[in-house]
Kinemage of the C-alpha trace (Angstrom):
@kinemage 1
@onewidth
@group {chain A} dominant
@subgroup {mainchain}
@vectorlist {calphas} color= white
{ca unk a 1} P 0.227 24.364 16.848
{ca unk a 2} L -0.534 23.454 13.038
{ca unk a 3} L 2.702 23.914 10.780
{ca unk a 4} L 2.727 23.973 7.554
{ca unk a 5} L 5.609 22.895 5.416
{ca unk a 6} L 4.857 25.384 2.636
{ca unk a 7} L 3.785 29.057 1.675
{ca unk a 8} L -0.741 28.487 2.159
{ca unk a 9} L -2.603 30.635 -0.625
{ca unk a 10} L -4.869 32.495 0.931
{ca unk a 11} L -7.946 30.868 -0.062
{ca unk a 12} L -6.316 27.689 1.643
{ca unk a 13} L -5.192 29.519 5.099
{ca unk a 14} L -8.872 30.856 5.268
{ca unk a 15} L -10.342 27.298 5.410
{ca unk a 16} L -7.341 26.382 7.637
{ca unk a 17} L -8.483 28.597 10.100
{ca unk a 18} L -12.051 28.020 10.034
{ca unk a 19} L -11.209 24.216 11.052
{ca unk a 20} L -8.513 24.795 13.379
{ca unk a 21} L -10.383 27.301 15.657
{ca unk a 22} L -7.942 28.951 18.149
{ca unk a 23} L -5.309 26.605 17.116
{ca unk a 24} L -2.045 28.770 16.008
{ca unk a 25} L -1.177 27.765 12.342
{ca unk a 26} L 2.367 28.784 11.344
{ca unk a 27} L 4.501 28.247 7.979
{ca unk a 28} L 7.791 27.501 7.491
{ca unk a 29} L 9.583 28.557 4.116
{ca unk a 30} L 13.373 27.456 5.069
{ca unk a 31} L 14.855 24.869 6.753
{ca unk a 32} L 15.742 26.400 10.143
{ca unk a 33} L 12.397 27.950 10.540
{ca unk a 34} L 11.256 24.210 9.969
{ca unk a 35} L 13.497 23.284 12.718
{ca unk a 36} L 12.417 25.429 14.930
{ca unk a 37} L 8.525 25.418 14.572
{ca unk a 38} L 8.500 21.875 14.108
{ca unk a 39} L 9.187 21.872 18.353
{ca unk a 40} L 5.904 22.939 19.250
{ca unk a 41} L 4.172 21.273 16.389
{ca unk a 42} L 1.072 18.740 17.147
{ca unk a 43} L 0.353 19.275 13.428
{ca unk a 44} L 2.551 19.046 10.197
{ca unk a 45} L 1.223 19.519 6.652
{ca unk a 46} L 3.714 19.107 3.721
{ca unk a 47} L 6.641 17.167 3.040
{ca unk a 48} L 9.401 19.852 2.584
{ca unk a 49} L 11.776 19.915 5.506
{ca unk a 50} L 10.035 17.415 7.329
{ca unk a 51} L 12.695 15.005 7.389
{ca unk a 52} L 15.393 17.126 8.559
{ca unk a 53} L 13.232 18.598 11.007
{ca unk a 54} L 11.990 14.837 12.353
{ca unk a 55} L 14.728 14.789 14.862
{ca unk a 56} L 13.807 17.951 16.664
{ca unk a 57} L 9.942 17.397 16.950
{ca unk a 58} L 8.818 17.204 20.553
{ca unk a 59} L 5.052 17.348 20.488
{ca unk a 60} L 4.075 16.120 16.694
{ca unk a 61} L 1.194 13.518 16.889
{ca unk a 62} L 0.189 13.945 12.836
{ca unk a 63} L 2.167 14.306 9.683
{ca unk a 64} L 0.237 14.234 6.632
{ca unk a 65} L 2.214 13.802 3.050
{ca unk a 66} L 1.254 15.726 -0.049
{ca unk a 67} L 3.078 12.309 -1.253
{ca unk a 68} L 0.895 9.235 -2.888
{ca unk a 69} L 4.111 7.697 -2.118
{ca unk a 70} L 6.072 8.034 1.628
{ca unk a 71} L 9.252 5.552 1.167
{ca unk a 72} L 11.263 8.336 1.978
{ca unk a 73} L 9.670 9.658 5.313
{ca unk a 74} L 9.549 5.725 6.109
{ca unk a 75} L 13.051 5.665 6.167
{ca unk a 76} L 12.440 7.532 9.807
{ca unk a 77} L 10.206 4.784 10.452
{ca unk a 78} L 11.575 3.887 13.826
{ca unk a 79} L 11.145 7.339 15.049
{ca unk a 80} L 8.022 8.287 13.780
{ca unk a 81} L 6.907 4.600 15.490
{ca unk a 82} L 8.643 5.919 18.740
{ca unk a 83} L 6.767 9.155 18.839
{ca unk a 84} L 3.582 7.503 17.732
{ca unk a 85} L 3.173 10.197 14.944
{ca unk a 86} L 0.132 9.062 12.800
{ca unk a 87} L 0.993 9.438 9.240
{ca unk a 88} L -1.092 9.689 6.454
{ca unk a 89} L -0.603 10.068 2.348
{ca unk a 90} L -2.121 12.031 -0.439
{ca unk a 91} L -3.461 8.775 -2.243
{ca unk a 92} L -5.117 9.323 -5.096
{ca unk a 93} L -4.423 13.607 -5.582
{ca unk a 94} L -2.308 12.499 -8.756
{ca unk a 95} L -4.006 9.382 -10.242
{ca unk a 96} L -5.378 11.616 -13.553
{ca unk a 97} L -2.065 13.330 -14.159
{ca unk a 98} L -0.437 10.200 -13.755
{ca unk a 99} L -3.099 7.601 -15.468
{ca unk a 100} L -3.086 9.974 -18.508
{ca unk a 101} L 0.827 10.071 -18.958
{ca unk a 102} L 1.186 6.265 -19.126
{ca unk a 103} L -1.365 6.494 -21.750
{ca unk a 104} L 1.152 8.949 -23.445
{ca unk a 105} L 4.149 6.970 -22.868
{ca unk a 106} L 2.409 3.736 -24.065
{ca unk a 107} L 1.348 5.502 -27.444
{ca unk a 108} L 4.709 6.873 -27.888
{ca unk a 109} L 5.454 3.147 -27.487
{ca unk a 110} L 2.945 1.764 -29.400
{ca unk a 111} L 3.628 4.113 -32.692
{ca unk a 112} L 7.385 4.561 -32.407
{ca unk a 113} L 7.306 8.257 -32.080
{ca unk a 114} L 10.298 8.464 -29.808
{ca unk a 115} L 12.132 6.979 -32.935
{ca unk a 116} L 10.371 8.887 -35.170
{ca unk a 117} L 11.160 12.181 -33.236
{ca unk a 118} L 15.211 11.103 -33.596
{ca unk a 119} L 14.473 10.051 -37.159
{ca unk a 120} L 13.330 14.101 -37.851
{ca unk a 121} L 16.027 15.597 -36.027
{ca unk a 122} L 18.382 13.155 -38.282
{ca unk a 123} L 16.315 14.476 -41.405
{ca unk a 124} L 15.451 11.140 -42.253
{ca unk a 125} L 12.789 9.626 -43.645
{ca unk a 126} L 12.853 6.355 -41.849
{ca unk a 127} L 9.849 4.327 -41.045
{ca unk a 128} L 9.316 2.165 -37.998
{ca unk a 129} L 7.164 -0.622 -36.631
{ca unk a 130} L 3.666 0.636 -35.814
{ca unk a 131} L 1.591 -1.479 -33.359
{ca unk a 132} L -1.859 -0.343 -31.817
{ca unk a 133} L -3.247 -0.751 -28.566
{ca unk a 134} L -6.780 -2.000 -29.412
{ca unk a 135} L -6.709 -5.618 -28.585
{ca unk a 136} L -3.177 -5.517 -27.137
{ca unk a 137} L -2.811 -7.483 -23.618
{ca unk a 138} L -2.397 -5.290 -20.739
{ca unk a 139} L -1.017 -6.324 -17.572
{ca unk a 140} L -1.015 -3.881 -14.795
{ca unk a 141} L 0.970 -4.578 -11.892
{ca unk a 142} L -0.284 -2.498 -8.999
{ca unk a 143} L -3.782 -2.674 -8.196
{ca unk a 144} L -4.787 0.942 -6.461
{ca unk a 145} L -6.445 3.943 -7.071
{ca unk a 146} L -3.573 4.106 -9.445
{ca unk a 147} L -3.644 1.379 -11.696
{ca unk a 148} L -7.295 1.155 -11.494
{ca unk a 149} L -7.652 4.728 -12.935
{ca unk a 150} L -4.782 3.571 -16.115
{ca unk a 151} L -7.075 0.248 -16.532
{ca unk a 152} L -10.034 2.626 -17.104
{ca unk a 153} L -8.347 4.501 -19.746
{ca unk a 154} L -6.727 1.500 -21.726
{ca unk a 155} L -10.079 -0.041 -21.765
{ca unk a 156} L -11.398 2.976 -23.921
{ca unk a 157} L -8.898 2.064 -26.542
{ca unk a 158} L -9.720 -1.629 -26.134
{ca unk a 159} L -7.276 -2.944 -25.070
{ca unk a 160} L -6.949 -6.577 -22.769
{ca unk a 161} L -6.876 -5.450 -19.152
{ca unk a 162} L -5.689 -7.371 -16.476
{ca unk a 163} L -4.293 -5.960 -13.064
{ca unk a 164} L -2.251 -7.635 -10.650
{ca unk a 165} L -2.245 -7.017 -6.279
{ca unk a 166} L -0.224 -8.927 -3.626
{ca unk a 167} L -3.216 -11.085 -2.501
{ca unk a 168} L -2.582 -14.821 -3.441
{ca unk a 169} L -5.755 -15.150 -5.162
{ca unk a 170} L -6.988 -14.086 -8.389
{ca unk a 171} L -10.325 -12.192 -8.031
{ca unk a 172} L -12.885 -10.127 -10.935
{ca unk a 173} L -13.479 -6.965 -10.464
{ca unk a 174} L -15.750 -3.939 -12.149
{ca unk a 175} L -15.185 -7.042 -15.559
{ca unk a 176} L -11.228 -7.327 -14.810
{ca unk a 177} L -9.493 -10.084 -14.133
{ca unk a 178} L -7.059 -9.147 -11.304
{ca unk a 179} L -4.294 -12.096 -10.676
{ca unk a 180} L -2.606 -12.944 -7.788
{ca unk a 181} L 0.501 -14.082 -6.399
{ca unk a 182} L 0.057 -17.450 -7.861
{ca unk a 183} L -0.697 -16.823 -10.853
{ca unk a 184} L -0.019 -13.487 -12.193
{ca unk a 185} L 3.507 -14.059 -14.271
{ca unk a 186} L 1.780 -16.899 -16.079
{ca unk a 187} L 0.672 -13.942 -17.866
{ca unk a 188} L 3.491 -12.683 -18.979
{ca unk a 189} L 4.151 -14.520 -22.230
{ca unk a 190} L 0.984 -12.965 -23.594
{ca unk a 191} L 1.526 -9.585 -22.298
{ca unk a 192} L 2.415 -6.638 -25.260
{ca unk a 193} L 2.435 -3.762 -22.548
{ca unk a 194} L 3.911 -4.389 -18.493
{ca unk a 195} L 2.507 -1.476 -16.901
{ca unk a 196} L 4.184 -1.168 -13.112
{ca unk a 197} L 2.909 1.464 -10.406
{ca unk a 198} L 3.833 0.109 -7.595
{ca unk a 199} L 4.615 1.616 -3.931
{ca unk a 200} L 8.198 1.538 -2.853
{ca unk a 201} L 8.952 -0.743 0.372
{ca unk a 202} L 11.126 -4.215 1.147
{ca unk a 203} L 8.555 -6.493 -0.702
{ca unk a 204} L 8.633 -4.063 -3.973
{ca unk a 205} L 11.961 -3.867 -4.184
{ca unk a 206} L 12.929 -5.422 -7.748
{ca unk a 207} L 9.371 -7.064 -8.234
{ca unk a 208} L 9.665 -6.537 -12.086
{ca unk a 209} L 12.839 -8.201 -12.581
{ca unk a 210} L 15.005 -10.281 -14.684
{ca unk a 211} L 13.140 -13.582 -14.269
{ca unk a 212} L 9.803 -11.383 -14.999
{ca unk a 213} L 11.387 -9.611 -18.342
{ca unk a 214} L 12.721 -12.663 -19.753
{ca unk a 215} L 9.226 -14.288 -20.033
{ca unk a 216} L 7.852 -11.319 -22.111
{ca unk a 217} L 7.371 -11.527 -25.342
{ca unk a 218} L 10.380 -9.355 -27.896
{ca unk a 219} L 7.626 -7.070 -28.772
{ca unk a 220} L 6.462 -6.123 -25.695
{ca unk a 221} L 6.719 -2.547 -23.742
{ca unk a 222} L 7.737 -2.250 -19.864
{ca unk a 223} L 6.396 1.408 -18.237
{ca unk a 224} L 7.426 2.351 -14.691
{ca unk a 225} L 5.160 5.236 -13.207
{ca unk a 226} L 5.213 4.192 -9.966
{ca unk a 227} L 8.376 4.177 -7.365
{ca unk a 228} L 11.791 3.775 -8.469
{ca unk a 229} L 13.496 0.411 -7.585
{ca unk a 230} L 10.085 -1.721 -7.802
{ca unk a 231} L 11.269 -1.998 -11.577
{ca unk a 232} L 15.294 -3.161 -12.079
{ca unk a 233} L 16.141 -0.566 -14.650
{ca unk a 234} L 19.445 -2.107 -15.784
{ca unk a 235} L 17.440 -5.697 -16.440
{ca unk a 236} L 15.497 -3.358 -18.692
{ca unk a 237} L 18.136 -2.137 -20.430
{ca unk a 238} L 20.028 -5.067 -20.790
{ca unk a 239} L 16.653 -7.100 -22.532
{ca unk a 240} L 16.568 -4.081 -24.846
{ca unk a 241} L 20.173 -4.278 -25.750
{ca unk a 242} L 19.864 -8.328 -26.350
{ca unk a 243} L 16.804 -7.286 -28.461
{ca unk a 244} L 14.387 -9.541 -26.237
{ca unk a 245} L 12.195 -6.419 -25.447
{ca unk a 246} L 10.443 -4.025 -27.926
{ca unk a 247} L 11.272 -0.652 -25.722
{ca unk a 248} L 10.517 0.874 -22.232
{ca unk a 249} L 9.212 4.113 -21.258
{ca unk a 250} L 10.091 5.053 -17.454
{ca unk a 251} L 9.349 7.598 -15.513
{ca unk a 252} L 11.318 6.981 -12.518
{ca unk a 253} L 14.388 5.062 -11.525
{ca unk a 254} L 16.044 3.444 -8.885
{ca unk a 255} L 18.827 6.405 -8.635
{ca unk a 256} L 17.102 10.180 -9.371
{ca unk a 257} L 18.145 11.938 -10.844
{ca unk a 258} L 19.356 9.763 -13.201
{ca unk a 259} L 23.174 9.269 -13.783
{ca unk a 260} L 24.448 11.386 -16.703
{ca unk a 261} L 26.423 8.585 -17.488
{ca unk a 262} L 24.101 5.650 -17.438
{ca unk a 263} L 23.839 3.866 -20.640
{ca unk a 264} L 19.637 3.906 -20.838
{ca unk a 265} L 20.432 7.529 -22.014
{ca unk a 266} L 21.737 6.094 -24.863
{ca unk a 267} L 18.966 3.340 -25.502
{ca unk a 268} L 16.861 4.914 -28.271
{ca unk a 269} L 14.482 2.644 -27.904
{ca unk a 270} L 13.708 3.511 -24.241
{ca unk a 271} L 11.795 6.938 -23.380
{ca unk a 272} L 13.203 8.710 -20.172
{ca unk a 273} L 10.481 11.039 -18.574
{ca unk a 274} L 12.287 12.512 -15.701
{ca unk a 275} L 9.591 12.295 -12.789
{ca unk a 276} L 7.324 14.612 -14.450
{ca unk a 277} L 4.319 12.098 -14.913
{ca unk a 278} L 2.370 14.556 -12.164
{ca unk a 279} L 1.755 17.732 -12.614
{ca unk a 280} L 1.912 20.504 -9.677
{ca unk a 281} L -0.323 22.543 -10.521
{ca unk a 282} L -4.179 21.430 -10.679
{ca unk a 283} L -3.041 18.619 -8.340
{ca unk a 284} L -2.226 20.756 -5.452
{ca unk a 285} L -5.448 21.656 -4.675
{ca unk a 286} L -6.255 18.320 -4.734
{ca unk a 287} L -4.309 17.808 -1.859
{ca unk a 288} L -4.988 21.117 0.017
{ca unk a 289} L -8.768 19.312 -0.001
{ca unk a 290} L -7.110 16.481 1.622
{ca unk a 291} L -5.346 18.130 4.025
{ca unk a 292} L -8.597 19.853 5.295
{ca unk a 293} L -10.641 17.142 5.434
{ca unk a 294} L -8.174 15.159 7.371
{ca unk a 295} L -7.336 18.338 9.746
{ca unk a 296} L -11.355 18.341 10.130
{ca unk a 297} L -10.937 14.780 11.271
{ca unk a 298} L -8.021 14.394 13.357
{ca unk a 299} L -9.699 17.493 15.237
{ca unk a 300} L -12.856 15.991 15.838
{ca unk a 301} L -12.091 12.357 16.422
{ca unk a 302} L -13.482 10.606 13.126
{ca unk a 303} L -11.342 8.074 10.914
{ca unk a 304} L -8.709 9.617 8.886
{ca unk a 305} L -8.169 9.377 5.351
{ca unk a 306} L -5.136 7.342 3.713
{ca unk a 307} L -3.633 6.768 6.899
{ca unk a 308} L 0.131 4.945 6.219
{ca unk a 309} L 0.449 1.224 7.743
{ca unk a 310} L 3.704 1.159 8.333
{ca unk a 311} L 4.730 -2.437 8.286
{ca unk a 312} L 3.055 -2.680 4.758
{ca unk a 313} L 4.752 1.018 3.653
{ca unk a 314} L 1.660 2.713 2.191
């Protein structure tokens, strides 16, 4: 049986079927029909109520994410490893949405118009520093689908692109310079924008830290699009506060939602963009595609797409 963790629109449930052949394909829109479908599952698509359902799968040999990122179903690693449950990841679905909103955040950066916003709603006709991003230096530290796609754009503006990926040598690629483990925070000093979309697992964990932020220069910018935690928000804050960074502009953090109390609320100079740098809409069939393609695999045998190594975590 082929469950799905969501409501299908009917154009999707056609194709569905048309794969699946006399496989039964059920939905489940709560948690206890989750729990109870999930039994006689081979098949899950969708990440809603998988994880509380996990514990009561009996037959599940697939899962695949509508996720580009899976920290949290890894944090069932050890049972989806003892049920030998292939998993695999929507990588890729989100990359324009996303790509195109760290342009927007590094703009609002770039020409102050976070400050410029709280200068209108003070009525006040207050001018700030204006910087550009043709010519700045670029440092991207993720090198995927992700980060490639955000490279692409910066380049139109003309900016200095340079990406970063955990292999210890530095490498060219499609004319960018991509730096490795030995080398890449020599580059920091020269860096105006820090750009980090990196996947969440034990070796991200803080990678952008304290160390890292001191060695910018005060007018640089620090985005976070990627996973919360990869980036330590409260070093962030506390550069900003010493006036050692220029501003930040995150879109996730390490605790979301983000603690009505916590003092970056209260940073003007940092932009908070509450997880919304993808949007649901266009996306999703995006990853319906995926989902069919891989279903069209997995049922005849080929190589699957995006499938999740889980010692790496993506």
């Amino acid at each position: 049986m082929i469950l799905l963790m969501y409501e299908p629109v009917p154009e999707h449930l056609t194709i569905l079927k048309e794969i699946a052949g006399d496989r039964e394909i059920r939905w489940a829109t709560t948690e206890e029909e989750a729990k109870l479908l999930i039994r006689n599952a081979e098949i899950v698509l969708g990440n809603r109520f998988f994880i509380q359902s996990l514990p009561f799968a009996e037959k599940l040999r697939w899962m695949q994410s509508n996720s580009v990122g899976v920290d949290i179903i890894l944090a069932k690693k050890e049972i989806l490893q003892q049920k030998n449950i292939i998993l695999t990841c929507a990588k890729g679905v989100y990359d324009t949405e996303l790509a195109e909103h760290t342009i927007a955040l590094l703009l609002s950066l770039f020409r102050s118009l976070h400050l410029l916003r709280d200068e209108q709603k003070a009525h006040s006709w207050q001018r700030h520093r204006l910087s550009t991003l043709n010519n700045s230096n670029c440092l991207i530290i993720g090198w995927g689908s992700l980060g490639k796609e955000i490279a692409r754009l910066l380049h139109a503006f003309g900016a200095n692109v340079a990406g970063v990926r955990s292999r210890e040598e530095d490498s060219e690629e499609n004319g960018f310079t991509i730096f490795g483990s030995k080398n890449w925070k020599n580059q920091l000093p020269q860096t105006d924008a820090l750009i980090v979309c990196l996947p969440k697992t034990e070796s991200t964990y803080h990678f952008v830290g304290k160390s890292e932020l001191e060695q910018l220069p005060v007018n640089a910018f620090v985005v976070n699009i990627g996973r919360g935690g990869t980036l330590d928000d409260n070093a962030v804050l506390r550069q900003i506060q010493l006036n050692k960074l220029a501003g930040a502009a995150l879109d996730v953090f390490e605790n979301e939602p983000l603690p009505a109390a916590h003092e970056i609320w209260d940073e003007p100079r940092i932009l908070v963009s509450p997880h919304v740098g993808r949007s649901l809409e266009g996306p999703a069939f995006k990853w319906q595609s995926i989902f069919e393609e891989n279903l069209r695999r997995y049922l005849t045998g080929a190589p699957m797409l995006h499938v999740v190594d889980y010692e790496k975590g993506y």
